[in-house]
C-alpha positions as CSV (number, residue, x, y, z in Angstrom):
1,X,-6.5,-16.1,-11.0
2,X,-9.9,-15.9,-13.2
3,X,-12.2,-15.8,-10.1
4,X,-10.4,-13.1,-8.5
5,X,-9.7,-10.8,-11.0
6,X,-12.1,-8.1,-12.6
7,X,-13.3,-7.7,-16.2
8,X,-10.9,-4.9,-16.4
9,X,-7.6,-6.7,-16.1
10,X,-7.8,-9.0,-18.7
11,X,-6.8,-12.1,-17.4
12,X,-7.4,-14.1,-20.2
13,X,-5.4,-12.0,-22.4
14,X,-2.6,-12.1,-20.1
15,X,-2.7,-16.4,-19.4
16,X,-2.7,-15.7,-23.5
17,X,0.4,-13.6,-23.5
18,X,2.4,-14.9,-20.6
19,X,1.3,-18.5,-20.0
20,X,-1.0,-19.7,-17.0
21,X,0.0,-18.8,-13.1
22,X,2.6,-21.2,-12.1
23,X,1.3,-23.9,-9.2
24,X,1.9,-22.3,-5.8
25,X,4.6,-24.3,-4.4
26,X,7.6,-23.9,-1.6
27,X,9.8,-22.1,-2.4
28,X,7.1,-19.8,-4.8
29,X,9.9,-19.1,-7.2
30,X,7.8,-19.3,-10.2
31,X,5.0,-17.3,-9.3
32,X,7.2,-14.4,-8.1
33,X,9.0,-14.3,-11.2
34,X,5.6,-14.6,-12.9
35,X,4.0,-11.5,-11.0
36,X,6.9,-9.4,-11.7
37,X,6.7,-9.8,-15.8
38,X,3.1,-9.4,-15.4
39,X,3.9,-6.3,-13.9
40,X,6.6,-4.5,-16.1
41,X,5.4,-6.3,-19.6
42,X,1.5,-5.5,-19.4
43,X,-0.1,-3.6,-16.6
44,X,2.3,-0.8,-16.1
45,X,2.4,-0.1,-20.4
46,X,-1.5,-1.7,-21.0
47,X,-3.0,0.3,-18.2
48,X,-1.3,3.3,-17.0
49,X,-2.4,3.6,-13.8
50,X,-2.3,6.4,-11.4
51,X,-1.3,4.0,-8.4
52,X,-0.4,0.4,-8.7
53,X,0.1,-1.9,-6.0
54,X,2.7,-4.9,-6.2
55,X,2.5,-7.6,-3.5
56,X,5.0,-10.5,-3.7
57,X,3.8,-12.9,-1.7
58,X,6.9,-14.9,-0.7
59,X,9.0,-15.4,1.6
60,X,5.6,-15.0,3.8
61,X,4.8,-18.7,2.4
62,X,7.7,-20.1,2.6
63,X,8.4,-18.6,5.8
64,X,4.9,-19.9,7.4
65,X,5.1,-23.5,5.8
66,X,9.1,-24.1,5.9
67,X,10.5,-22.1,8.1
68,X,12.2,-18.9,8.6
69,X,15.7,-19.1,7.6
70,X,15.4,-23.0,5.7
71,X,16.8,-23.1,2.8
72,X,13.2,-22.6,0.6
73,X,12.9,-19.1,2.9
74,X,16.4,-18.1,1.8
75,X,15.9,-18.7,-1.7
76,X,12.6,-17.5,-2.1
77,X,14.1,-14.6,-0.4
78,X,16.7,-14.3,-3.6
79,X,13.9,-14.4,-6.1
80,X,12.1,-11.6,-4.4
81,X,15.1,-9.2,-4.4
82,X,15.6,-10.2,-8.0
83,X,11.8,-9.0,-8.9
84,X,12.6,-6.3,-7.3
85,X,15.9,-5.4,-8.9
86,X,14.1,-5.8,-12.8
87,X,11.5,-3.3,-11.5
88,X,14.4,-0.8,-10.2
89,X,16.0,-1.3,-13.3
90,X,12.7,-0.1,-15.1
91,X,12.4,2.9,-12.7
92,X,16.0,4.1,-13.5
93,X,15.8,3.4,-17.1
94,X,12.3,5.2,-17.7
95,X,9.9,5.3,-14.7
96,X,11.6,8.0,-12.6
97,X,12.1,10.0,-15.5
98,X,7.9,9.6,-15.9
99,X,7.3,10.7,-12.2
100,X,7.0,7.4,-11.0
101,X,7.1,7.3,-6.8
102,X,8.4,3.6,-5.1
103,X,7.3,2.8,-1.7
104,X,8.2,-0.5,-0.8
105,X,7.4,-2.3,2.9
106,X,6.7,-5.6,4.2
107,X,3.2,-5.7,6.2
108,X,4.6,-7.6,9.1
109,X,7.7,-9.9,10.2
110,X,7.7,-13.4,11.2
111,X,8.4,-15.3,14.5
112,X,8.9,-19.4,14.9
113,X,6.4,-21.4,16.2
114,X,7.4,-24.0,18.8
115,X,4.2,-25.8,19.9
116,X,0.7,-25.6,19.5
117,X,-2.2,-24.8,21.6
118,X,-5.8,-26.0,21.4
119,X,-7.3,-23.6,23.5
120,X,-10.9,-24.3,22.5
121,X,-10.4,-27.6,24.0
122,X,-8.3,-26.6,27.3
123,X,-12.0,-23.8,27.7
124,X,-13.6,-26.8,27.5
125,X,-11.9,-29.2,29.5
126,X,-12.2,-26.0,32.1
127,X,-15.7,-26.5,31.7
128,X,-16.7,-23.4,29.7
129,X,-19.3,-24.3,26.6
130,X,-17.3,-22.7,23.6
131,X,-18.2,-22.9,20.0
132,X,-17.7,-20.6,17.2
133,X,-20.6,-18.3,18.0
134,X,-23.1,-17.8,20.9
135,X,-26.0,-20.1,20.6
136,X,-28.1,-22.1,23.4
137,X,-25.3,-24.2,24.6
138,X,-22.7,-21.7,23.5
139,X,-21.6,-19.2,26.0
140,X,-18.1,-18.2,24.7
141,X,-17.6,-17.3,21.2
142,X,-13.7,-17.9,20.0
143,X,-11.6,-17.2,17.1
144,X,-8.5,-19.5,17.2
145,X,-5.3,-18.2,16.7
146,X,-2.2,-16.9,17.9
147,X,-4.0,-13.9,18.1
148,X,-7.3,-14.9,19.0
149,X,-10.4,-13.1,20.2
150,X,-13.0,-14.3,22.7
151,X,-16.8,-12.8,22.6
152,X,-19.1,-14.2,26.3
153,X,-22.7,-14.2,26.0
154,X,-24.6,-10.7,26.5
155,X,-21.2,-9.5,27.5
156,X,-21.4,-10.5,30.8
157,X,-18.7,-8.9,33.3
158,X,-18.9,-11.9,35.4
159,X,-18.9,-14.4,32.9
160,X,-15.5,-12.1,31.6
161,X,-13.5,-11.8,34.9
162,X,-13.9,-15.8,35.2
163,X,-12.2,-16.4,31.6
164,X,-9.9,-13.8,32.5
165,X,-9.1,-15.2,35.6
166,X,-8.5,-19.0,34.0
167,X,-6.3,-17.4,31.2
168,X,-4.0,-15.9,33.7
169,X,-3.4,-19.4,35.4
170,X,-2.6,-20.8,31.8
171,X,1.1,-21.4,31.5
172,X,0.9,-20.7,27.4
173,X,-1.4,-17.3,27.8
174,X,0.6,-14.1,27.0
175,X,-0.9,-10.5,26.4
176,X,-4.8,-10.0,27.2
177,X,-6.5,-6.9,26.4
178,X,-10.5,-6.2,27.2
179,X,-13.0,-3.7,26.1
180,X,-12.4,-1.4,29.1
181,X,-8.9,-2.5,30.8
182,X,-10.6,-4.6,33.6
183,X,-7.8,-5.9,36.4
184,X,-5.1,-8.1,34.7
185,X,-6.1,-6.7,31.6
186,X,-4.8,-3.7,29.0
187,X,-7.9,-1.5,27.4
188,X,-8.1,-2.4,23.7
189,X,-8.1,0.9,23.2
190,X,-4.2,1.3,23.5
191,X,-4.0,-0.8,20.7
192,X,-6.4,1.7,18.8
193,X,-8.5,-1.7,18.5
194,X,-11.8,-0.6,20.4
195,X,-14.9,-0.5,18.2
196,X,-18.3,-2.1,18.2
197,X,-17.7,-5.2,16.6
198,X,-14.7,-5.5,19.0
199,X,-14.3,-8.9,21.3
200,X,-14.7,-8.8,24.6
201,X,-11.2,-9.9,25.2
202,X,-8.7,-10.1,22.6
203,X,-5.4,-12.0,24.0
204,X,-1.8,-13.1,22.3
205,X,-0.2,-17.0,23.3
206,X,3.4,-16.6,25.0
207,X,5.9,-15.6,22.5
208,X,9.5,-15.0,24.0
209,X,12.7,-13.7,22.4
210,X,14.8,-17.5,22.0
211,X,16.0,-17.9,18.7
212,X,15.1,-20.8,16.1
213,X,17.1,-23.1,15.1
214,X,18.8,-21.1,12.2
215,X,19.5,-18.1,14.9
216,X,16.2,-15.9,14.0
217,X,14.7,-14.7,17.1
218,X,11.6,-14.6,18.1
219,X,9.6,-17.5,18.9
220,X,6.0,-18.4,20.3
221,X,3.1,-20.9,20.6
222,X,-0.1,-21.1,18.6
223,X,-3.1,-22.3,17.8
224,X,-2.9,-22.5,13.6
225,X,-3.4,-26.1,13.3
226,X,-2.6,-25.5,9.5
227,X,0.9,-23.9,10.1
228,X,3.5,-26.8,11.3
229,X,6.0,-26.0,14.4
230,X,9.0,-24.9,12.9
231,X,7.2,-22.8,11.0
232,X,6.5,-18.6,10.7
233,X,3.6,-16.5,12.6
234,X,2.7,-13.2,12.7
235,X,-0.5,-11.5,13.8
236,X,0.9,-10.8,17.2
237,X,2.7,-7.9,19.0
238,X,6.0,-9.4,19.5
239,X,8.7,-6.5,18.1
240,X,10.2,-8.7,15.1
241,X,6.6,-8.9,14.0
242,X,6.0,-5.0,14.2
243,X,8.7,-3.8,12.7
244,X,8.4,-4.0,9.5
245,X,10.7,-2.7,6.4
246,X,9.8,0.9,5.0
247,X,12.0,2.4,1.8
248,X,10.8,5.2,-0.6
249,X,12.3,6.5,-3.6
250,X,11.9,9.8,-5.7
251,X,11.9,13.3,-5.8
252,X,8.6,13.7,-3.8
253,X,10.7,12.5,-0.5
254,X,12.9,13.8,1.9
255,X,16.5,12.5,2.4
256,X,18.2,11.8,5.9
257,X,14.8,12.8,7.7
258,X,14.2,11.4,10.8
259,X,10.7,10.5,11.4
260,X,9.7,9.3,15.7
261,X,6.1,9.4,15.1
262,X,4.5,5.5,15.4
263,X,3.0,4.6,12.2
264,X,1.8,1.2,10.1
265,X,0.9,0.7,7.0
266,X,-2.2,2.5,7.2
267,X,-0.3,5.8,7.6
268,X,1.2,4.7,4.2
């Protein structure tokens, strides 16, 4: 849209050439199919860049907000792999032949959710004073989530081990990790998430490996009051959601190579 794109793109010119960006709506057909002549009519020809970056953002919506494996996720599913088959078209017609590289990945998977947790309110009804930041009758910072993080005043060990304690007595709590791996806990540095802006506990809600009702597997609670049960999460460590889809094409790249090193996206 206008208020996210530079001067440089030229978005007016392209609602000019193209139309304006289709309503986002489930399943995101339009927009996909959108992007993708954006992409091979105008930026690739109008701006010749060096490295250009191509996100599709379906099925991820239609997976969060339908479901994975509904009908919408399926055919949203369709629409990306037809994008994607115009822009290999265009790489064996002409972009190969210009030195063009393709890396293609998805930056996480998806689990189902099957309930929600408020656990601002069960902190509360515990008898902690939560709120969204330490103030005077704040003592425990949270961010919600699936994921979620939890900051206690001054960073108080004691204040810590009794959070800790209560989370571990919570039938929906699943992975904790703290700053410095205190009993019960993992160090945040295994995840390589240790810094100085880092929580003083980070923790995941239980996910398990049940399958939804469409036979995905994966499943696990949350606390996303904007993402209905039935519906797709990520963010946690669950293995569906790690392991993510990784495919490179061109001359630059090895074939059949085995690589065992962990990486992410960031290694990308």
């Amino acid at each position: 849209g206008a208020d996210i794109s530079p001067p440089a793109a030229g978005f007016e010119s392209i609602e000019a050439k193209f139309g304006p960006v289709p309503e986002q709506v489930f399943p995101n057909v339009a927009v996909t199919e959108y992007a993708t002549d954006v992409l091979l009519d105008h930026f690739i020809e109008t701006h010749d860049p060096d490295v250009l970056i191509h996100w599709f953002n379906e099925p991820d919506l239609s997976f969060h907000y339908r479901g994975i494996g509904t009908p919408e996720s399926l055919e949203t599913l369709t629409a990306v792999d037809r994008g994607f088959a115009r822009i290999l078209d265009w790489w064996s017609a002409e972009g190969q032949a210009a030195g063009w590289q393709i890396i293609t990945a998805s930056d996480h998977g998806q689990i189902t959710v099957t309930g929600q947790v408020d656990v601002t309110a069960a902190l509360t009804a515990a008898g902690f004073a939560v709120g969204h930041a330490i103030g005077p009758d704040v003592d425990i910072a949270i961010k919600r989530g699936y994921s979620g993080h939890i900051t206690v005043r001054d960073r108080t060990p004691r204040l810590l081990r009794r959070v800790v304690d209560w989370m571990h007595d919570q039938e929906w709590a699943g992975m904790m990790f703290t700053r410095d791996g205190i009993d019960g806990t993992l160090p945040m540095a295994s995840l390589n998430v240790l810094n100085n802006r880092s929580p003083d506990l980070n923790y995941t809600l239980k996910a398990s490996d049940a399958v939804n009702e469409y036979g995905y597997p994966g499943t696990c609670l949350a606390d996303n009051g904007d993402i209905p049960v039935g519906g797709g999460m990520h963010g946690g460590l669950h293995p569906i959601e790690l392991n993510g889809f990784l495919a490179a094409g061109g001359d630059l790249f090895r074939r059949n190579t085995l690589v065992e090193t962990p990486c992410g996206i960031v290694d990308v």
